[in-house]
C-alpha positions in Angstrom: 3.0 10.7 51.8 6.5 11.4 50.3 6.7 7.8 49.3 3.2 7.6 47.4 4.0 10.5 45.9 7.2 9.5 44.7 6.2 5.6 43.9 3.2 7.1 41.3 5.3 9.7 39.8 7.9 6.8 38.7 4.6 4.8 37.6 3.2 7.5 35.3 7.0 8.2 34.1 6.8 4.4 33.1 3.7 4.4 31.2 4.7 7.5 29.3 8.2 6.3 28.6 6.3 2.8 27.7 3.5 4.7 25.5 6.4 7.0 23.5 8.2 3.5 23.1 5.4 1.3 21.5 4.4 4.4 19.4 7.9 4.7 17.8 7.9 1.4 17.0 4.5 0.9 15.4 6.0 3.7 13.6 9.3 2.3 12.2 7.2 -1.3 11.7 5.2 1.2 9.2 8.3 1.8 6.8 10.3 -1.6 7.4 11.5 -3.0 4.6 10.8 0.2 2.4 14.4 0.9 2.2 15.4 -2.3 1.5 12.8 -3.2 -1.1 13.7 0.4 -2.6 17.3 -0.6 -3.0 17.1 -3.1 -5.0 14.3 -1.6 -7.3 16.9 1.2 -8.0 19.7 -1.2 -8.3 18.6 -3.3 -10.9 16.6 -1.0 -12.9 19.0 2.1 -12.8 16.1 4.1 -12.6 14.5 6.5 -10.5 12.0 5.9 -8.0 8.5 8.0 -8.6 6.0 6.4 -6.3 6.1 3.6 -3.7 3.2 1.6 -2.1 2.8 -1.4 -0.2 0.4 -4.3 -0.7 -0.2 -7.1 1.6 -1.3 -10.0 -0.4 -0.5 -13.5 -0.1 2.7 -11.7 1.1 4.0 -8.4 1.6 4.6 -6.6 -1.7 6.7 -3.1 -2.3 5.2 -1.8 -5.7 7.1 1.6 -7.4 6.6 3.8 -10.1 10.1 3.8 -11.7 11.0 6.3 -14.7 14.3 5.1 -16.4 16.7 7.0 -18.1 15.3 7.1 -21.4 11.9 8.4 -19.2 10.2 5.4 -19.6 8.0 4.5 -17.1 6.9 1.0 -15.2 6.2 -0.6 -12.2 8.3 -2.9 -10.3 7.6 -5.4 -6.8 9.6 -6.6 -5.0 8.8 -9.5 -2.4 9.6 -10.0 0.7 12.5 -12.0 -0.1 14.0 -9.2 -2.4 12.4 -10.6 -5.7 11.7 -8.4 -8.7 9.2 -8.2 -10.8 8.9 -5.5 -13.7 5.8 -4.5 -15.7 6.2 -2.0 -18.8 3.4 1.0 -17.5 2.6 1.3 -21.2 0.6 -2.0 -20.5 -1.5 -0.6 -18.2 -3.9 0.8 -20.1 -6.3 1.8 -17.2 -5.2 4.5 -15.4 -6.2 5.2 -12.0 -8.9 7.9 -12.8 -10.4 5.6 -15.4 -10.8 2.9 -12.9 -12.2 5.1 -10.5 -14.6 6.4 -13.1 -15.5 2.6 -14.3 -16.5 2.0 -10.6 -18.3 4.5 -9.8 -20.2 4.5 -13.4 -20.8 0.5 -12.5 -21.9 1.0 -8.7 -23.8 3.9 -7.9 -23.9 3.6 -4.1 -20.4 3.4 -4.0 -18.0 6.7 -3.1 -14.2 5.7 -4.3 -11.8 6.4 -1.5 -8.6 5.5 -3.0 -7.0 3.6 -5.8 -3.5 1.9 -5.9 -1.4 -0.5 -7.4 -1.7 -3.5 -6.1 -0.3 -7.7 -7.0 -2.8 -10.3 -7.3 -2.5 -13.8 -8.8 1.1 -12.7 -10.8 0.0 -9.8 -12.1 -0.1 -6.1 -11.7 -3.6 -4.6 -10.9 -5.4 -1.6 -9.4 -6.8 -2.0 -5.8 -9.6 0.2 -5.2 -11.2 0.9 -1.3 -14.7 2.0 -1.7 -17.4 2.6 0.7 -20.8 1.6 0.1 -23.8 3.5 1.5 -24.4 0.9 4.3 -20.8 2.0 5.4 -19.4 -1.4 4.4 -15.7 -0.9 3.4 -14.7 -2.9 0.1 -11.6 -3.7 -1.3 -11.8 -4.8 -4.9 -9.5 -5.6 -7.5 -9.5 -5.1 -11.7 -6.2 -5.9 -13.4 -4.2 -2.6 -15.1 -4.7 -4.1 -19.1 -8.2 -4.1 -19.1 -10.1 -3.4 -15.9 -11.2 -7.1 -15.3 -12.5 -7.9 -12.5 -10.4 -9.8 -10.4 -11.6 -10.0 -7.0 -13.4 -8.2 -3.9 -13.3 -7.9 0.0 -16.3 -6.7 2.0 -15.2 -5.7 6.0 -18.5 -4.8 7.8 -18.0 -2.9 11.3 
């Protein structure tokens, strides 16, 4: 009786210790390359880091909100193989709220769950995760000049 009792105690020990493990590392998988990607945003702009996101596109993409010393503002992504690209936020003329307005004006059924930056095709643009009333989750896409269209995703459960 000893024996069983012993044996499953060292089973469910192992499953915990196995549970807490894959946890913390689905965890730290959640902010790799942040730190990195953040690096090298502040060392070549000199500025200071406002926001960070991450958009999975054709690759991985770190996109911050980066106010420089004279207070200017802009945007820069980095790739996954520490590439930079900077965009002056003056040129997006569409701000968050005014694409979230735009969609929601434009598709009634609709409710706007979230809007960030996001890269597609070269260029800087605002990702925004709607649900429709069917419960269909859609990802679409309208560049930060102008709000044109770019693209959308419809996931169904």
């Amino acid at each position: 009786m000893k024996k069983w009792l012993i044996a499953s105690s060292l089973c469910i020990g192992l499953i915990i210790w196995l549970m807490v493990n894959i946890g913390l590392s689905l965890k730290q998988d959640q902010h790799a390359g942040f730190v990195e990607a953040r690096a090298v945003a502040e060392q070549e702009t000199g500025g200071e880091v406002l926001e960070q996101f991450r958009f999975h596109g054709e690759q991985t993409y770190f996109i911050f909100t980066i106010e420089d010393d004279s207070e200017q503002k802009f945007y820069v992504v980095v790739d996954e193989q520490g590439q930079l690209k900077s965009f002056p936020a003056a040129e997006a003329r569409l701000t968050q709220e005014d694409v979230a307005q735009m969609v929601s004006a434009e598709y009634a059924d609709w409710t706007v769950k979230a809007v960030r930056p996001a890269y597609v095709n070269q260029q800087l643009c605002w990702e925004v995760l709607a649900v429709d009333d069917q419960g269909r989750m859609i990802y679409a896409y309208y560049t930060m000049a102008d709000g044109q269209f770019i693209k959308s995703y419809t996931l169904e459960h």
